[in-house]
C-alpha distance (Angstrom), angle and dihedral (degrees) to the residues before:
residue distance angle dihedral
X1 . . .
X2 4.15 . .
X3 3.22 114.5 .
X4 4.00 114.1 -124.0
X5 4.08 118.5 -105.0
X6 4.29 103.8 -84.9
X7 4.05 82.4 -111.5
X8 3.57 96.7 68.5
X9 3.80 109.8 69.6
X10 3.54 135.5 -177.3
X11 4.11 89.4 -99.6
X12 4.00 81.3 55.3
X13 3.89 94.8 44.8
X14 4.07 78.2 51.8
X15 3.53 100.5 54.7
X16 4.08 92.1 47.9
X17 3.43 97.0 34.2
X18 3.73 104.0 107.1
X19 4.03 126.3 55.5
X20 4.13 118.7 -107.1
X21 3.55 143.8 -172.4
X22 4.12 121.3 -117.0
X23 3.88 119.0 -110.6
X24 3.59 98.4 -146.0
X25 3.77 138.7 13.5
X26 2.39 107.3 -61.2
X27 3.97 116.7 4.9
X28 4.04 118.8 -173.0
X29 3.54 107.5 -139.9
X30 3.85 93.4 172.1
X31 3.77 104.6 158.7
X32 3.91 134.1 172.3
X33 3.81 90.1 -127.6
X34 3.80 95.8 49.2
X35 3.60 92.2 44.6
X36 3.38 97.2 48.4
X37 3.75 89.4 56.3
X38 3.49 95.6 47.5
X39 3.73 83.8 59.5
X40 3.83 94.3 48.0
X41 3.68 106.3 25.0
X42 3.22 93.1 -145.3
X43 4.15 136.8 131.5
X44 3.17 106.2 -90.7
X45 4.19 88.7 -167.0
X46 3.80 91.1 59.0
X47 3.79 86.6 50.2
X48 3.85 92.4 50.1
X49 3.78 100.0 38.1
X50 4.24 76.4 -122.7
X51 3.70 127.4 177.8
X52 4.17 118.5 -65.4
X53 3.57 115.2 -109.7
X54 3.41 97.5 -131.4
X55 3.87 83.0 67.9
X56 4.03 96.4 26.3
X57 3.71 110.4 34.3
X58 4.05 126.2 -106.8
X59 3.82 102.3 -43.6
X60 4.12 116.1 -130.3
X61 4.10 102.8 -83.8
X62 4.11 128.5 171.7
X63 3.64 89.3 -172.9
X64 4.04 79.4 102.4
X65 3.81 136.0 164.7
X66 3.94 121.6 -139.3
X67 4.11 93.7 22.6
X68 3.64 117.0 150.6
X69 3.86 119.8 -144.5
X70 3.54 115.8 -164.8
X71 3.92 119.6 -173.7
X72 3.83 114.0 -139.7
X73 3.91 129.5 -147.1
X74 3.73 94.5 -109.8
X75 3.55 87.7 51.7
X76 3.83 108.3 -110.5
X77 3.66 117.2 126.1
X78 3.63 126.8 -129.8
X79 3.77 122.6 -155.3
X80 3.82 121.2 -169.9
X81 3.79 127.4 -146.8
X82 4.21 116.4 -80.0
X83 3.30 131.4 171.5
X84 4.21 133.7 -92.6
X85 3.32 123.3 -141.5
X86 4.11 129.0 -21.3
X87 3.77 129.2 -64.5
X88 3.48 90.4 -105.0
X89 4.09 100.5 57.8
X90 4.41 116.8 74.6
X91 3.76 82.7 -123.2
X92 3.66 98.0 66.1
X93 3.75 116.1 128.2
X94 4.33 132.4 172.3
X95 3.87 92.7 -164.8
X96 4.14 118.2 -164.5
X97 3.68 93.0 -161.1
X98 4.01 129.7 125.3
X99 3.57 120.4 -152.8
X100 3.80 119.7 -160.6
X101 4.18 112.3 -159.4
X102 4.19 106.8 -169.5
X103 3.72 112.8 -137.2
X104 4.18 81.1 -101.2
X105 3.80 88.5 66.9
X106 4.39 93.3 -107.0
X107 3.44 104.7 144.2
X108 4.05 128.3 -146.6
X109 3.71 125.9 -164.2
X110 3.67 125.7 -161.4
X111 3.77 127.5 -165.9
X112 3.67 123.8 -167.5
X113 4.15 138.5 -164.8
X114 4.12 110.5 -97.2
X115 3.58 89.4 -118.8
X116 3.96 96.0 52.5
X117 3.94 87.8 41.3
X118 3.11 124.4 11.6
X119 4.14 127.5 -156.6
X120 3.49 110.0 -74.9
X121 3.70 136.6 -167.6
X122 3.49 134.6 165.9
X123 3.77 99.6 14.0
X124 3.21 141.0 124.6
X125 4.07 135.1 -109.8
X126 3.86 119.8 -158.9
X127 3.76 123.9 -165.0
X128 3.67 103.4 -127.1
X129 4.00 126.8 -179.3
X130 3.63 95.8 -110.0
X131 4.36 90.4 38.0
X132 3.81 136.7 -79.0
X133 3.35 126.5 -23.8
X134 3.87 106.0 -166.5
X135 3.48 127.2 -156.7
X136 3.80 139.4 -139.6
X137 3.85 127.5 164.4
X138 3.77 105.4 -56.8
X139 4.21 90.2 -22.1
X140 3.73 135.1 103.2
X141 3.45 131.5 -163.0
X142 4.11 128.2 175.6
């Protein structure tokens, strides 16, 4: 397993461990601890002996089922919520995030309010002219 970066310690882990919803659209949630496991994919809980979540809640995962990854002209890459895990499992997670990785590998992260965004899995996100147009079952959001 890769050892995190010395500047992320298990008090950071702590502080970032758990998903969240944005608070305005959109919010940047760019963190070193979410970055770094969007780099990695790995669990960042197993890595920090963290909290269960039975006891803690799902902890904050991009190892994610039903994300779409669209590649853009200018060559960043733009990946769009997913899901972790089933219903069934304490780890379980529909995230309505969009993370934004430069062609220099800097990663944003962008949180937004349910009722803007909604959690989304297994849609599908279409460059447009005027932006994305992302799709899920028979809605459409901008």
């Amino acid at each position: 397993m890769s050892q995190p970066p010395s500047h992320i310690t298990r008090e950071h882990f702590l502080e970032w461990r758990s998903p969240c919803r944005g608070t305005t659209n959109p919010h940047e949630m760019t963190n070193d601890v979410w970055a770094w496991l969007i780099e990695t994919r790995l669990d960042a809980n197993e890595a920090f002996d963290g909290p269960s979540s039975i006891d803690a809640g799902p902890g904050w995962c991009f190892d994610r089922f039903g994300q779409s990854e669209t590649l853009l002209p200018d060559g960043r890459t733009v990946l769009v919520a997913g899901e972790h895990e089933d219903f069934y499992d304490s780890d379980f997670f529909i995230y309505n995030d969009v993370v934004v990785v430069e062609k220099t590998g800097e990663i944003s992260i962008f949180g937004y309010p349910v009722d803007v965004f909604p959690p989304t899995d297994f849609h599908s996100a279409t460059l447009v002219h005027s932006g994305f147009l992302v799709r899920k079952k028979m809605g459409i959001m901008k």
